[in-house]
N, C-alpha and C positions, 0 to 999 in steps of 0.2 A: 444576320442572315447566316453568317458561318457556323453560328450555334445552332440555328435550327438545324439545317445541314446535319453536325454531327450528331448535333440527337436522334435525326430522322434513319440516321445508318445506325448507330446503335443499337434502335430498335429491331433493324431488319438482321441487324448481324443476332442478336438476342432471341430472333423466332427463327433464325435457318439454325442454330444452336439447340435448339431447343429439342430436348425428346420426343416423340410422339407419344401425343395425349392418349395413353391407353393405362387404363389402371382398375384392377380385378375388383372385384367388389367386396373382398376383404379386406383390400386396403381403405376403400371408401369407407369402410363400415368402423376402423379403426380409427382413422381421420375424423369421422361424425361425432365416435363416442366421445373422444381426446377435447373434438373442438367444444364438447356440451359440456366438459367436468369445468374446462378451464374458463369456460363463460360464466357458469355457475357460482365459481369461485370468488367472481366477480375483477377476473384479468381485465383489463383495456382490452377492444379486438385490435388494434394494431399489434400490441403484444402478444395477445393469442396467436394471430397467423405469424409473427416471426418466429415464435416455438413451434408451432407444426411444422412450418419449412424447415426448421432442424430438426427435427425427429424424426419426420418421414421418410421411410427406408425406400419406397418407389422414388427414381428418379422422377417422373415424370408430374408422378402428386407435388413432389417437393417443388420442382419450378411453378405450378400452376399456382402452388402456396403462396410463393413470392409472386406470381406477375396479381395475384389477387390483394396483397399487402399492398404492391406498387399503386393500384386501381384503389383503392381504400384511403390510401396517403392522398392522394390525388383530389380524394373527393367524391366518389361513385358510393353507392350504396355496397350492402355486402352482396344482396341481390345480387344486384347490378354487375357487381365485380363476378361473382359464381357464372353468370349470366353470358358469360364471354366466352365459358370453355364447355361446350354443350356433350361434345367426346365424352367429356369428367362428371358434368352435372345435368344432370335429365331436368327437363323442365318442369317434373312435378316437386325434384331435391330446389329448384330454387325460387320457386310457388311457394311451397311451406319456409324459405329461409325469409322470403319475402314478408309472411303473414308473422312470424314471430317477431321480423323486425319491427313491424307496425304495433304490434301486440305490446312490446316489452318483453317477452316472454322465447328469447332465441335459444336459451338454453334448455328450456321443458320442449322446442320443437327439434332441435336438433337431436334427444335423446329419442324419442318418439320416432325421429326419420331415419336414424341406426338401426334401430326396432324393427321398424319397416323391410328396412333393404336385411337386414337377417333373414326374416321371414321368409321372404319372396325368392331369396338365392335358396334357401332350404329347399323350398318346395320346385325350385327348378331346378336344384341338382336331384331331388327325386323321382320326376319324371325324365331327365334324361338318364339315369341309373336305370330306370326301368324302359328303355330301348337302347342303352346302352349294349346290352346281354344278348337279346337276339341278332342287333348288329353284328357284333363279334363273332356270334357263330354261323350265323350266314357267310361273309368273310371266309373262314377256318373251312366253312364246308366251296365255297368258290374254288380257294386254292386246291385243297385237297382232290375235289374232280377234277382240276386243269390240270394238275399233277400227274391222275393217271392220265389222262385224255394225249398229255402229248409226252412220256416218258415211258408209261408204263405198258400200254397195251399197244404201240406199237413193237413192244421185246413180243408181245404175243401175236402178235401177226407175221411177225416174222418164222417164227414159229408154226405157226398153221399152215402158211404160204408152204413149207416142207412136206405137209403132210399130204399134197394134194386133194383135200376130203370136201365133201358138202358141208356146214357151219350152221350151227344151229341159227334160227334167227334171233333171239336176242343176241347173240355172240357178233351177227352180220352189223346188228343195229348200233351195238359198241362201238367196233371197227369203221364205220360211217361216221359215226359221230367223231372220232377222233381224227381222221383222214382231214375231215370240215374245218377240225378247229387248229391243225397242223397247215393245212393249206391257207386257209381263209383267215387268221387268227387277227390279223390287222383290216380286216373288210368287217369282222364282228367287232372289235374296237372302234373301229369308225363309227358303224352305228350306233354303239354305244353312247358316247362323246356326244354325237349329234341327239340323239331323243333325250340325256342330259340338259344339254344346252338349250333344245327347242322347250323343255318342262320348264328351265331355269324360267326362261323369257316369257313365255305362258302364263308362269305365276309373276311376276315382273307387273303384269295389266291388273286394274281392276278388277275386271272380270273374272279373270283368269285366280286372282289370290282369291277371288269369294269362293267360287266355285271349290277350289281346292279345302282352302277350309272347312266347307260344307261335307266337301269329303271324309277331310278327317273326324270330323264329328259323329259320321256314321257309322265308322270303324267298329266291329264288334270288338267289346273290352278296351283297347287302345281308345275307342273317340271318347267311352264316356272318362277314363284318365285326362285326358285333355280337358274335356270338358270341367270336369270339377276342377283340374289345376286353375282355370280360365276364372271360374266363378271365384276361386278364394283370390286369386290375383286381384282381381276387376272390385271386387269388396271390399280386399282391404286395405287399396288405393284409396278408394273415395271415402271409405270411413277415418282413413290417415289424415285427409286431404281437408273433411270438415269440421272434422275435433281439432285442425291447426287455424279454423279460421278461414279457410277461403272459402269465396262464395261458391255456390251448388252448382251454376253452370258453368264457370270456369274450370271447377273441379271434376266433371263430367265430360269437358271435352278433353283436360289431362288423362283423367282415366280410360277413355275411348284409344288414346293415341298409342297407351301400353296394355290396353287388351291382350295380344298375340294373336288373337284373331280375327278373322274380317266380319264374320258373323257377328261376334259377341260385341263387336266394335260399332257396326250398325245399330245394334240391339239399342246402345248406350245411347249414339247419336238419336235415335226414333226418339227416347226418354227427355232428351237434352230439349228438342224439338217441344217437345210435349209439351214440360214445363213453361217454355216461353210464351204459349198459349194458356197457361194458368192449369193445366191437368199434372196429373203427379206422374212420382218416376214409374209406380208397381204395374198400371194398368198396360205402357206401350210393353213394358217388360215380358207382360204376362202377354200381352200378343204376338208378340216374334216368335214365340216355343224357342229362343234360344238359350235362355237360363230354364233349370227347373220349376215346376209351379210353384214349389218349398218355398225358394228365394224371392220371387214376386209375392209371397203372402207374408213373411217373413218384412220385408222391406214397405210393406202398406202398413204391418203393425207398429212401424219403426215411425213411419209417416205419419200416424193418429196419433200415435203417444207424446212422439216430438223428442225420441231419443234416437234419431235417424243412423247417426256416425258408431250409438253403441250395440243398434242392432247388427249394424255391417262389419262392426270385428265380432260379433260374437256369429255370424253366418261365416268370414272369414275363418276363425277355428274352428267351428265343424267341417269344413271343407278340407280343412291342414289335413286331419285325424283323416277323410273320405281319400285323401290321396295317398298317405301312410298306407290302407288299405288296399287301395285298386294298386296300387304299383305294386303289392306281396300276390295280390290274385294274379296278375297277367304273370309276371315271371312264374309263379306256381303253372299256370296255363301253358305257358309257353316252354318248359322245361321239356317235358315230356316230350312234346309235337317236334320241336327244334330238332328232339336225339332220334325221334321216328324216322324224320324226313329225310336228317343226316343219315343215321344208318342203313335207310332204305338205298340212299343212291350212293354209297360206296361199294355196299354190301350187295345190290344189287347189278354193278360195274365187276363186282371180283365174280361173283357168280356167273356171270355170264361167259366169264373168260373163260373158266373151269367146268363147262359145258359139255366143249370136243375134248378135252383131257379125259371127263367120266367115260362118254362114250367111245372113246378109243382103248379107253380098259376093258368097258365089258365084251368091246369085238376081240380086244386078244383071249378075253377070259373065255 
């Protein structure tokens, strides 16, 4: 009994000790290639994972390495063991750890599932690079009118206040607007904060995530970026997913779960549904209109022929290449507009100031 005891506090003292399970996806990616060369090698995996738990420069990987050795010693599958730390491993990384173990074949899946998470981080750091930029200058241009709104053009009101005179009215419209955001500046943060918060909780609801995404899908330039990030994502999950071995429905609702969208996510489940009724993936596909018609015809070719997994990476890299593209268009697009809109409303705030200056020159001239 006293041993249980201490074991049972060991444990608990070992997980309030323990890092938080957060680890970037270049370390994952590092860990995946490491753990495929050394399986390959034909290491024991017990000795594989007590090398990665020495290597690994993230705290956090490194403990997860060792409570996965501990779980493995024990007796759990590696699955199984991967299986426990969900933070670390997405349940399609322990799906495919799964089919390789059954396979024989854990070291051809874990390089493949490296592969994978390369890919996908790639092309998600290039859609957010490409709202990155506008972000940023929106920002720049926020501060820059709060700037003058409560420092600058009340020095010019003070100054006009001197001159006793009528004020042009854009000059009047200035001075209002900055009075508003000098007096009121915490009643506009309020609201702020709050239609925040109400958006947050909004999208929060079923409803409320469909609907939004729906939104974004609209977007001129933005939604169809989205949109094609969504399709090479969603593609080439599930062609990861079937060339590892797992079955097409299981593999179909993993892929539904990391869509990123609610639409494309539906789209999958309608397919998922399909299937268990004996009909194929392309036709629900092609009735949602939420993937392009390409990829629904594309994926029935894949379905006749019976090379399913290698039509969906080879729809996955066209997609790479279509996102490479639309993230150089919209920033191209948006370069311009950003410095228009910017320079209209500074340049538009200094103009107006410099209004009653002109005309107080031409009355003395």
């Amino acid at each position: 009994m006293t041993s249980v005891l201490a074991d049972m506090g060991r444990r608990v003292r070992r997980r309030i000790s323990a890092p938080p399970a957060r680890v970037k996806t270049r370390d994952l990616v590092l860990f995946t290639r490491q753990f495929s060369v050394m399986t390959s090698a034909g290491l024991p995996l017990t000795r594989t994972l007590e090398t990665l738990a020495l290597q690994a420069e993230n705290p956090a990987l490194r403990q997860v390495a060792r409570d996965t050795l501990r779980d493995v010693e024990a007796g759990k599958t590696l699955a199984g063991a991967l299986g426990r730390h969900p933070r670390v491993f997405s349940k399609l990384y322990v799906n495919m750890v799964h089919a390789g173990e059954s396979g024989s074949r854990l070291d051809g899946i874990l390089d493949r599932l490296a592969t994978f998470l390369e890919k996908s981080e790639e092309i998600r750091r290039k859609v957010k690079g490409a709202m990155l930029y506008p972000a940023v200058v929106l920002a720049v241009a926020m501060a820059v009118v709060a700037t003058l709104l409560l420092f600058v053009i009340p020095t010019f009101e003070t100054v006009f206040a001197s001159l006793d005179a009528r004020l042009p009215l854009p000059t009047r419209v200035v001075i209002g607007l900055s009075g508003i955001v000098q007096n009121w500046w915490w009643v506009l943060l309020a609201v702020a904060g709050g239609a925040a918060l109400m958006l947050r909780r909004w999208i929060a609801t079923d409803a409320g995530r469909r609907h939004f995404d729906r939104m974004l899908l609209q977007l001129p330039v933005l939604g169809s970026l989205i949109r094609k990030a969504a399709v090479s994502r969603v593609t080439r999950t599930l062609g990861t997913l079937l060339s590892s071995g797992v079955p097409i429905l299981e593999g179909l609702e993993i892929t539904a779960r990391t869509a990123g969208n609610r639409v494309i996510q539906d789209a999958i489940q309608a397919s998922r549904a399909a299937i268990r009724r004996g009909d194929s993936i392309a036709r629900p596909l092609r009735e949602t209109r939420a993937f392009p018609p390409m990829v629904a015809r594309m994926i029935h070719v894949g379905e006749e022929t019976g090379d399913l997994d290698g039509m969906l990476a080879r729809i996955a890299d066209f997609y790479d290449d279509e996102v490479d593209a639309g993230a150089e268009s919209l920033l191209r697009i948006l370069e311009p507009v950003l410095i228009v809109v910017l320079g209209g409303l500074v340049g538009g705030m200094i103009i107006a100031m410099y209004l009653p200056i002109f005309e107080l020159i031409n009355a003395i001239q």
